[in-house]
VOBA-1610 file (N, C-alpha, C; in pm, whole numbers, padded with zeros to 5 digits, always signed):
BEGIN
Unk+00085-00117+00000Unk+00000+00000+00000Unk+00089+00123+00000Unk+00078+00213-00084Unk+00139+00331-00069Unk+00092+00454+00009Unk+00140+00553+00021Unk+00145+00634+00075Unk+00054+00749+00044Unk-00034+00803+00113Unk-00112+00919+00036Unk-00070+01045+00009Unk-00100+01101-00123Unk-00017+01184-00182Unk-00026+01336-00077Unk-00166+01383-00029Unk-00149+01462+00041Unk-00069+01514+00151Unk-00004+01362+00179Unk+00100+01392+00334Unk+00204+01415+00260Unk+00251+01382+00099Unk+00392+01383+00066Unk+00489+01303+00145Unk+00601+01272+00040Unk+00710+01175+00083Unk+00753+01177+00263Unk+00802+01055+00269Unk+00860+01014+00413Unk+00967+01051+00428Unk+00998+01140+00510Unk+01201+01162+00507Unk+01231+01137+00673Unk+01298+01052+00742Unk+01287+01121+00891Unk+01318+01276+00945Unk+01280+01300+01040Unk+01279+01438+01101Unk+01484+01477+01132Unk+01524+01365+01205Unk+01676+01352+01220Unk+01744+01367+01117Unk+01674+01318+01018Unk+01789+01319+00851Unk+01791+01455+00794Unk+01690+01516+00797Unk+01649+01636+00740Unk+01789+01735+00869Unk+01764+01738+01000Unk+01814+01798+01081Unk+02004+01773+01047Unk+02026+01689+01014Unk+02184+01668+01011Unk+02206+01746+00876Unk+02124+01719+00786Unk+02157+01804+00645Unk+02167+01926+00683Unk+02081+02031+00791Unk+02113+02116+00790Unk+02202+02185+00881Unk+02246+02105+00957Unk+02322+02112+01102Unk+02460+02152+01017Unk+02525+02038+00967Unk+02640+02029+00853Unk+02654+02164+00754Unk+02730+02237+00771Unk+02770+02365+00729Unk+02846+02332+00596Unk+02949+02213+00598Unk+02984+02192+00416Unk+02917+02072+00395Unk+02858+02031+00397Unk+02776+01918+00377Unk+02797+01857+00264Unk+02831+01894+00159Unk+02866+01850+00028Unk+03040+01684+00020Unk+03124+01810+00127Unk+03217+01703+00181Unk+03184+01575+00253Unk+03097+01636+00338Unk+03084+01511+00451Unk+02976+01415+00416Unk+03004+01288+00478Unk+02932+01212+00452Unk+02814+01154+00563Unk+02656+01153+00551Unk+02576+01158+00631Unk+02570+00989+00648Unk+02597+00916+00780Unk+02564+00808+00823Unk+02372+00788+00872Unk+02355+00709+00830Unk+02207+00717+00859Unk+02173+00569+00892Unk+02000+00561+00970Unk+01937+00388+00966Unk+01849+00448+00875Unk+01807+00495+00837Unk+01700+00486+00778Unk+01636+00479+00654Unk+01651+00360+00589Unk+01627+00289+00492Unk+01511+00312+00460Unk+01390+00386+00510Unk+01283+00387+00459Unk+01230+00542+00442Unk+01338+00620+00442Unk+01341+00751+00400Unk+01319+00784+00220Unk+01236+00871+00189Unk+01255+00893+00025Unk+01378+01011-00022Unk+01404+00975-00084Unk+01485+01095-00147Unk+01386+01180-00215Unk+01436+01340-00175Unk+01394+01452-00239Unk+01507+01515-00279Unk+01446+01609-00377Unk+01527+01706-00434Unk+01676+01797-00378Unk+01609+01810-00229Unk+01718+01844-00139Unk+01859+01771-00142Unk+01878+01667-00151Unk+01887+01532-00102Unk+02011+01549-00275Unk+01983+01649-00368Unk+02127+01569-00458Unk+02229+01583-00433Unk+02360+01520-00484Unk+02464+01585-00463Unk+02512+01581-00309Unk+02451+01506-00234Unk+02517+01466-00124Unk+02580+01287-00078Unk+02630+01284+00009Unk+02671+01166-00045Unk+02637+01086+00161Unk+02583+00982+00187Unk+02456+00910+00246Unk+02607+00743+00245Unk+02561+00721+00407Unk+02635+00605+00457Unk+02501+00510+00469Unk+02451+00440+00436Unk+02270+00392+00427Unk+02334+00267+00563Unk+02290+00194+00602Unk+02290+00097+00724Unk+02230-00027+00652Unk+02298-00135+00604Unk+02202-00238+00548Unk+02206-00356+00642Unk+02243-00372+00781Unk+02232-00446+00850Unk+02319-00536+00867Unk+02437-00468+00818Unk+02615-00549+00847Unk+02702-00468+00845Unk+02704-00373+00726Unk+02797-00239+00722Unk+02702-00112+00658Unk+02798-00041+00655Unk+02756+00127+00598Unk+02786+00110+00458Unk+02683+00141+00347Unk+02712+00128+00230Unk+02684+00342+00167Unk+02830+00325+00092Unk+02813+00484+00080Unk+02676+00531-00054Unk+02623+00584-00032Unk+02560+00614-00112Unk+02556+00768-00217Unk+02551+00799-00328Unk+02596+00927-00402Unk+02480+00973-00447Unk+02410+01055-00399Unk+02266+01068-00459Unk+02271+01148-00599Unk+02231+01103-00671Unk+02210+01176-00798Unk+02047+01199-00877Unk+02038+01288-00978Unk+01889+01305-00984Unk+01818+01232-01020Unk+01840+01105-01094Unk+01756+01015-01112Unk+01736+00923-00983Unk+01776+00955-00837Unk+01725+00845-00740Unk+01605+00936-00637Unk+01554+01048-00694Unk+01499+01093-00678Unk+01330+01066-00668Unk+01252+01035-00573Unk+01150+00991-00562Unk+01146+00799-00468Unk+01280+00791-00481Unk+01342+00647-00466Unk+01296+00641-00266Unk+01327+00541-00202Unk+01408+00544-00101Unk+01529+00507-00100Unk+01603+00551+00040Unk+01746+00528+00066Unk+01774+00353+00027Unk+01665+00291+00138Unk+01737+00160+00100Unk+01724+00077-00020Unk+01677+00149-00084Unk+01670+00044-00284Unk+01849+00041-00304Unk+01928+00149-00268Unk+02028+00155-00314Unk+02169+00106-00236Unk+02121+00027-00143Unk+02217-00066-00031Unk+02150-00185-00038Unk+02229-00291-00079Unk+02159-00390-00057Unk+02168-00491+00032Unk+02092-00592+00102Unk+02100-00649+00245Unk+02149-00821+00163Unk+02132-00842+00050Unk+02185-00971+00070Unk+02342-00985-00036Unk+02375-01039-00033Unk+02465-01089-00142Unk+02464-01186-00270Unk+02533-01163-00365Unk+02465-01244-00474Unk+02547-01370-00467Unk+02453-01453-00513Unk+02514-01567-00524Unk+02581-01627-00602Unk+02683-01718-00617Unk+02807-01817-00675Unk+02833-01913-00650Unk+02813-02013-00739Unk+02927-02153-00744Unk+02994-02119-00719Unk+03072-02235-00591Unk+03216-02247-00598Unk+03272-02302-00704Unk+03382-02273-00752Unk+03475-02396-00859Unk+03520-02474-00761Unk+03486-02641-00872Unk+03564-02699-00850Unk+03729-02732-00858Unk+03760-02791-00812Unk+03907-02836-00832Unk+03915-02953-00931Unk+04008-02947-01034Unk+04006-03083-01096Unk+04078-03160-01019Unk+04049-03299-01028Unk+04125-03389-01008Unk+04224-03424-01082Unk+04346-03516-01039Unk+04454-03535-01164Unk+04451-03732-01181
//
């Protein structure tokens, strides 16, 4: 179920507050949990530590992730691989 358009996007209240706390903000990099934040417009050109539930994955916001949330762009599992075998001799 989505979200109704009248309230507009989800951002937390804390995330919004560090963006503006941060005086060069462009340098620094914002550590965050909150994976279920949307990106807005505010939000380009900064660069986002997302939390995927093992490490900090850096994130570079650019204008097409716009409308997105944070966590589409960290991902929580790993992909999978065969091992090789070894030949025998």
């Amino acid at each position: 179920m989505s979200r109704a358009k009248w309230k507009g996007p989800y951002v937390e209240k804390f995330l919004l507050e560090k963006i503006k706390k941060s005086s060069n903000y462009f340098n620094n990099e914002i550590k965050t949990f909150s994976r279920k934040s949307f990106i807005t417009p505010k939000f380009i050109g900064l660069s986002f530590k997302v939390y995927n539930g093992k490490t900090f994955l850096k994130v570079k916001v650019t204008e097409e992730m716009v409308g997105y949330k944070l966590g589409e762009f960290s991902p929580t599992r790993k992909k999978f691989t065969f091992k090789k075998k070894k030949k025998k001799k």
